[in-house]
C-alpha positions in Angstrom: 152.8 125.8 225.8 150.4 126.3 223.0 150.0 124.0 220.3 149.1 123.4 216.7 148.1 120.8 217.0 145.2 120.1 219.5 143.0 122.2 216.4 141.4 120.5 213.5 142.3 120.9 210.4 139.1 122.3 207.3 139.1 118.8 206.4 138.1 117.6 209.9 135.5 119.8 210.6 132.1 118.0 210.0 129.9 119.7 212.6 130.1 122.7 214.5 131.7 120.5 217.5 134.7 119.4 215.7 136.1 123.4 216.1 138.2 123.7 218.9 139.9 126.9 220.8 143.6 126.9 221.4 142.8 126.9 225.0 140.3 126.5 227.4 140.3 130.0 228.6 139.1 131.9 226.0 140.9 135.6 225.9 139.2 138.5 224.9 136.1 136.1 224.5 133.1 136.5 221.9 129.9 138.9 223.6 126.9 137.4 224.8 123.8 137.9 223.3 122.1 140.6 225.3 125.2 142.4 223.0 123.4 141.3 219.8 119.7 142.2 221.2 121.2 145.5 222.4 123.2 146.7 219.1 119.9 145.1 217.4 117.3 146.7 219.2 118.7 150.4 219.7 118.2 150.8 215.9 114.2 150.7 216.6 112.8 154.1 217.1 110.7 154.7 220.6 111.4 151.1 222.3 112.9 151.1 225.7 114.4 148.2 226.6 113.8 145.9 230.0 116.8 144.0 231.2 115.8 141.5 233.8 118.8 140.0 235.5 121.8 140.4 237.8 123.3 143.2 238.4 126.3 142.9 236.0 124.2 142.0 233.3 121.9 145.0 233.6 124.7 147.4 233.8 126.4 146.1 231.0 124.0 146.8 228.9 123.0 150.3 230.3 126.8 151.2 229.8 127.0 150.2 226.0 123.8 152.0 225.8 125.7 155.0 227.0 129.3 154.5 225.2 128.6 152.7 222.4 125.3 154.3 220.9 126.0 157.8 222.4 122.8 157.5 224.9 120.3 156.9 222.3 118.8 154.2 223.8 116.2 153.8 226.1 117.5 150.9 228.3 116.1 150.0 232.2 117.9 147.9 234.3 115.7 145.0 236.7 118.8 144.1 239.0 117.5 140.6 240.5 118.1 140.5 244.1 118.2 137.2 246.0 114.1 137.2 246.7 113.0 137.5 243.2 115.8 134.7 241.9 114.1 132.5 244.7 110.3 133.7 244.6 110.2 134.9 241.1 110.2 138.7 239.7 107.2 138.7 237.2 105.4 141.1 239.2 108.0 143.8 239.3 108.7 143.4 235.8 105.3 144.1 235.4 105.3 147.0 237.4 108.5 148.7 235.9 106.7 148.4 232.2 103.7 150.1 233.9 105.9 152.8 235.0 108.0 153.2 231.5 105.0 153.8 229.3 103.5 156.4 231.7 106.8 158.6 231.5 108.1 158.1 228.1 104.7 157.1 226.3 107.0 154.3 224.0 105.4 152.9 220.9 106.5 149.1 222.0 108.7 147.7 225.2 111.0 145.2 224.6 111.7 142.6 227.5 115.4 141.0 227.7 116.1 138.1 229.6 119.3 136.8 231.2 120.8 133.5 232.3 119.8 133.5 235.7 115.8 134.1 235.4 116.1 131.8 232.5 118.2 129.1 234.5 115.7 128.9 237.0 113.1 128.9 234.4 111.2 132.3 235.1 109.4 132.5 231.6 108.2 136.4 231.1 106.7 135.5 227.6 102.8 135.6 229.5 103.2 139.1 230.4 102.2 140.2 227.3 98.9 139.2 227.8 98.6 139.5 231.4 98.9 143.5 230.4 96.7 143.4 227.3 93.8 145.1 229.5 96.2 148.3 230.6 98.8 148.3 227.8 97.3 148.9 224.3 101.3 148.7 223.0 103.5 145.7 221.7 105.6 144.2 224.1 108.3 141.8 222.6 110.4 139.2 225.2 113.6 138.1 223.6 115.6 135.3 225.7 119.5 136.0 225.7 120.7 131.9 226.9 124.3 132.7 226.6 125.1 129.0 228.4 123.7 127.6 225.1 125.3 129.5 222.4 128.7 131.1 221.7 128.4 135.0 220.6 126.1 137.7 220.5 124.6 136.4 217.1 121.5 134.4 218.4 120.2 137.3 220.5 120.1 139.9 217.0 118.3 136.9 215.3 116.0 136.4 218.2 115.4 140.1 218.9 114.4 140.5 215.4 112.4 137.0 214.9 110.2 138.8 218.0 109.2 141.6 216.2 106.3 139.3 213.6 104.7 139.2 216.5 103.8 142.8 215.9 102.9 142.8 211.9 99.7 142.6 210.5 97.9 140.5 207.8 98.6 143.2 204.5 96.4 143.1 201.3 97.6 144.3 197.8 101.0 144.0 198.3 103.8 145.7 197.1 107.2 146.7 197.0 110.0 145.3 199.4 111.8 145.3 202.8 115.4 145.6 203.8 115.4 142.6 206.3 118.9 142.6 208.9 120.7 145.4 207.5 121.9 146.8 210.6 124.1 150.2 209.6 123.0 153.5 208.8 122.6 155.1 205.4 121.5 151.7 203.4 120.1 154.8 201.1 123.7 154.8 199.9 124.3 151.6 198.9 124.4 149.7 195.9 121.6 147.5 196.1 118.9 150.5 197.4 120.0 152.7 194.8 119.5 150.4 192.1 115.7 149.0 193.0 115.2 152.8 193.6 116.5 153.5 189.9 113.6 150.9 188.6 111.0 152.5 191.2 110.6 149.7 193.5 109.6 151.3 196.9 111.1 150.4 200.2 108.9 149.7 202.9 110.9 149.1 205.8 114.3 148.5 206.7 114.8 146.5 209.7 116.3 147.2 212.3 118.4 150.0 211.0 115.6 152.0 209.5 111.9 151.7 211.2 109.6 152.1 214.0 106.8 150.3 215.1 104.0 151.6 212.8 106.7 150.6 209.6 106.9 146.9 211.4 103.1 146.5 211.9 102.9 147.4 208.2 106.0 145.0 207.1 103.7 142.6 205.9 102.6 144.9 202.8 105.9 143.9 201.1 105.5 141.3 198.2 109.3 140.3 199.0 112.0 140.3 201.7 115.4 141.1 200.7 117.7 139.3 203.5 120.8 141.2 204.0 122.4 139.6 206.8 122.1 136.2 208.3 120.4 137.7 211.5 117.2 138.1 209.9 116.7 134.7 208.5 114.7 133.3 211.2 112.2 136.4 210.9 111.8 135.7 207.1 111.0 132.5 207.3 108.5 133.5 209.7 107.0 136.4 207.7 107.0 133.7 204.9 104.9 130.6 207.1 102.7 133.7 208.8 102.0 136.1 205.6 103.3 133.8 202.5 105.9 137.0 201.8 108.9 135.3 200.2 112.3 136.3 200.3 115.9 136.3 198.9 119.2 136.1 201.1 121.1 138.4 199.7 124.3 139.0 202.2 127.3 140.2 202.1 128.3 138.1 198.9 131.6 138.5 197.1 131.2 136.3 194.3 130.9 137.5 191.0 128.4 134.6 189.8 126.4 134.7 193.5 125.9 138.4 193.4 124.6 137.9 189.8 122.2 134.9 190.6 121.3 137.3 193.6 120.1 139.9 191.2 118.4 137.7 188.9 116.2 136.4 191.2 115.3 140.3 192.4 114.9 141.1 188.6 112.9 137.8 187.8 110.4 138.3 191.3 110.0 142.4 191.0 109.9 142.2 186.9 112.6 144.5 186.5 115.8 144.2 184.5 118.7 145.0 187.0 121.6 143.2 185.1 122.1 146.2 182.1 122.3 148.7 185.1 125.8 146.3 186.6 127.7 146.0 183.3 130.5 148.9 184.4 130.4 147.0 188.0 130.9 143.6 186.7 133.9 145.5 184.1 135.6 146.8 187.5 135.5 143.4 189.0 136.6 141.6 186.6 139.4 144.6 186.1 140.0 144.3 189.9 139.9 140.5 190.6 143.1 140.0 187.6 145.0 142.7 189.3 144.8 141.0 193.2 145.5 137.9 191.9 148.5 139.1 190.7 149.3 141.3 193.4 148.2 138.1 196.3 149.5 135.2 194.6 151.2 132.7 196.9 150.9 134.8 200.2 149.7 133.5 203.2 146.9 134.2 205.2 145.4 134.4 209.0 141.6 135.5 209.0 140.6 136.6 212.0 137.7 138.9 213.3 135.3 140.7 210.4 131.7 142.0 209.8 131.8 139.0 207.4 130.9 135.0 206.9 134.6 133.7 207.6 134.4 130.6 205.0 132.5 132.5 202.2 135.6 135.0 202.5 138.1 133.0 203.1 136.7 131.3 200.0 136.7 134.6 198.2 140.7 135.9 199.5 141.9 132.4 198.1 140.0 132.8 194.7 142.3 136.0 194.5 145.6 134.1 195.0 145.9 134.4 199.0 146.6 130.8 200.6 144.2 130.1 204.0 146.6 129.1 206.8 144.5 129.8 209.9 141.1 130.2 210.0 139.0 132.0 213.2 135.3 131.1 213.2 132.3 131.7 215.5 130.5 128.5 214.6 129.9 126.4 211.8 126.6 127.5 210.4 124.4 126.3 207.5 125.4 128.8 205.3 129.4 127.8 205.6 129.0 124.1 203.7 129.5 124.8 200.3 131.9 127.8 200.7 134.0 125.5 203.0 133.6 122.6 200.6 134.6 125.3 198.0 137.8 126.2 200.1 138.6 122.3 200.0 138.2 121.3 196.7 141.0 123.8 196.0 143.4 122.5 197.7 143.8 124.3 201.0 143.4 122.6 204.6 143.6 125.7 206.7 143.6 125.2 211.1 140.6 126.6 212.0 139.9 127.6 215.4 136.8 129.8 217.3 137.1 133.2 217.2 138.0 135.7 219.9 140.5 133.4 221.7 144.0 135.9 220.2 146.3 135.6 223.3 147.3 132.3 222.9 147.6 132.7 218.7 149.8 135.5 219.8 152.3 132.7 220.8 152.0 130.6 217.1 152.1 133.2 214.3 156.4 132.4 213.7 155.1 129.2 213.7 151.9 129.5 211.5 154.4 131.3 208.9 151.8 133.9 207.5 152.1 137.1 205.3 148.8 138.8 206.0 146.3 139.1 209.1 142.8 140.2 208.1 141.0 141.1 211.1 141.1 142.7 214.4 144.4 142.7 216.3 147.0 144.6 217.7 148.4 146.3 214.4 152.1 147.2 216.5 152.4 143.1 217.4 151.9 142.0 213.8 154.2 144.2 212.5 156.7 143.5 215.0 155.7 139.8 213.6 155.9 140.7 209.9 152.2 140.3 209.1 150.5 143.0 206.8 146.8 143.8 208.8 143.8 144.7 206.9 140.2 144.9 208.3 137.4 145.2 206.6 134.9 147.1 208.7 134.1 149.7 206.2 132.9 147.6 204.0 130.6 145.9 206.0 127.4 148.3 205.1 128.3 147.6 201.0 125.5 144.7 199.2 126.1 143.9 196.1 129.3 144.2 193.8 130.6 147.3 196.0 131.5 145.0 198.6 134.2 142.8 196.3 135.1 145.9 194.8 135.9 147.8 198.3 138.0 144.8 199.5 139.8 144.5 196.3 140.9 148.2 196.2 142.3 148.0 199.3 144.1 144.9 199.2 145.6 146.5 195.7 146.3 149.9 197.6 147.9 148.1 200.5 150.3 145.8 198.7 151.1 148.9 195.8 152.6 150.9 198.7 155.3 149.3 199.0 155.6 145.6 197.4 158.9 144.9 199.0 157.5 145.5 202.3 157.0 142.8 204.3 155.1 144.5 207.9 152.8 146.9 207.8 149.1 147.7 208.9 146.4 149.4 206.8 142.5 149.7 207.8 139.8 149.0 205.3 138.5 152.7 205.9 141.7 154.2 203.6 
């Protein structure tokens, strides 16, 4: 039978080790990273990717290629056979780049690795340079190491810390970049259309919106604007290799954050982007008066979102909602002070790792919530009495558009019908 109480409490957790599952089997189970460097890497325009691995890795990834980004990639599959795990496979990976940039003529080739080459300590980072003499193209090797980590995010940061190894030293620079914003039409949001309004150009956007020649010419930027915590490690590279500095601006919710965010952008690019918020900042305040009213004293199970799950959790109990159970990947730097924030308030939510639902299935009577934001079967938690939201839609928004799209909702959802207690609504209405 599951239980309560083998999880630690907010209060307990003091590293990342101190976050326990409800089980040892964990059901559906977070994706590996050659996810991450494959959802990462299809974005980059005219780079085939090289799986090198066992079979079920390499097809994996050849069938999300197919399913998930309607074919668009360019993905080849090096199926290790019992030789080349023994002997080694350097040579045929080799071989198979030779082959790739004689029939599609790519602009770069990025190698993945799996866990078993990497297991047995096959190390494909030289073959960069034992093509230099033939191949006059970048080629990037991004190591997956699923036994070390627990999701798919390590292999988006690593796939994306691989591509400085392309950009060039820059003079006279100028403008910005768009560093981890990883869904299409940034054009349309908030933050782009605001540094557009005061002229500042846009170099690159990466990985959603570039090729090569736009990464090889990164360095031109005289700033990096972090939108998501994937890119860090490739700004802080770009920073130590071309002194480019940058801002982490993610997916924020907080009024004052979002503001200190654009201060620093004004202050850096010498541009005055506060007057252009005032009617955003009126709506949030507008908005954020009317959820708490609306949320007040209602309990809440955060589960699976494009989001940080403390800095929202923080955010949802700022508007009234109380934290009951909390679903995390890992505790990352970035968590402290909004789980220190979640504290001080009061609240001692269980917090658990993500992707492990079956066996919550069995505790949410007991857990005695109200609302389940997140990914789950919408027919079980209303058969449950929980009120789903997810927030998927949202997760392209930077800026005060992404408070202001989860407050709407949660307003629209509970002004359908306040005297109903089950229910499902999807972030997209």
């Amino acid at each position: 039978m599951y239980s309560l109480d083998i999880l630690n409490k907010l209060d307990d957790i003091k590293e990342d080790k101190d976050i326990k599952s409800l089980s040892h089997a964990i059901f559906p189970g977070t994706h590996c990273p050659l996810f991450g460097v494959a959802l990462t890497a299809s974005y980059i325009k005219n780079m085939p990717l090289v799986i090198v691995g066992t079979s079920e890795c390499t097809y994996y990834t050849k069938n999300f290629a197919y399913h998930r980004q309607k074919g668009k990639d360019s993905v080849y599959s090096i199926a290790l056979k019992e030789k080349e795990v023994v002997f080694g496979a350097q040579k045929i990976v080799e071989n198979a780049i030779k082959q790739i940039i004689e029939i599609e003529n790519p602009d770069a080739v990025m190698i993945v690795t799996t866990c078993v080459p990497e297991l047995i300590g096959e190390d494909y980072s030289s073959i960069k340079y034992s093509l230099e003499d033939v191949v006059d193209i970048p080629i990037f090797v991004v190591n997956t190491e699923h036994f070390k980590c627990n999701s798919h995010i390590p292999g988006m940061s690593r796939a994306l810390k691989s591509l400085s190894s392309a950009m060039k030293k820059c003079e006279n620079q100028s403008g910005v970049n768009i560093l981890g914003h990883r869904q299409d039409d940034v054009e349309n949001t908030e933050l782009i259309k605001l540094l557009k309004n005061h002229n500042v150009n846009i170099n690159t956007v990466i990985p959603s919106k570039c090729d090569i020649k736009s990464i090889n010419n990164a360095p031109k930027s005289k700033l990096n604007i972090v939108t998501d915590m994937i890119a860090l490690d490739l700004a802080k590279e770009m920073q130590k290799k071309f002194d480019i500095d940058y801002v982490y601006f993610d997916k924020h919710m907080n009024k004052k954050t979002i503001l200190k965010n654009y201060e620093k952008l004004g202050k850096v690019l010498e541009i005055d982007l506060i007057s252009d918020l005032q009617e955003e900042i009126k709506i949030y305040d507008e908005l954020f008066e009317k959820c708490s009213n609306l949320l007040n004293n209602k309990k809440l199970i955060y589960g699976n979102t494009p989001m940080m799950a403390f800095e929202t959790v923080d955010f949802l109990s700022d508007l009234g909602l109380e934290p009951l159970f909390v679903q995390v990947r890992e505790l990352y730097d970035q968590d402290i002070k909004y789980k220190e924030n979640i504290s001080k308030k009061g609240f001692n939510p269980y917090i658990s790792r993500i992707a492990n639902i079956a066996p919550l299935r069995h505790l949410y009577d007991e857990i005695g919530a109200n609302i389940y934001i997140g990914h789950e079967n919408p027919m079980l938690l209303k058969q449950k009495g929980l009120t789903q939201i997810t927030l998927d839609s949202h997760a392209q928004k930077i800026g005060y558009e992404l408070p202001i799209g989860i407050m709407k909702d949660l307003i629209k959802l509970f002004e359908i019908d306040k005297e109903k207690i089950g229910g499902m609504m999807h972030a997209s209405l």
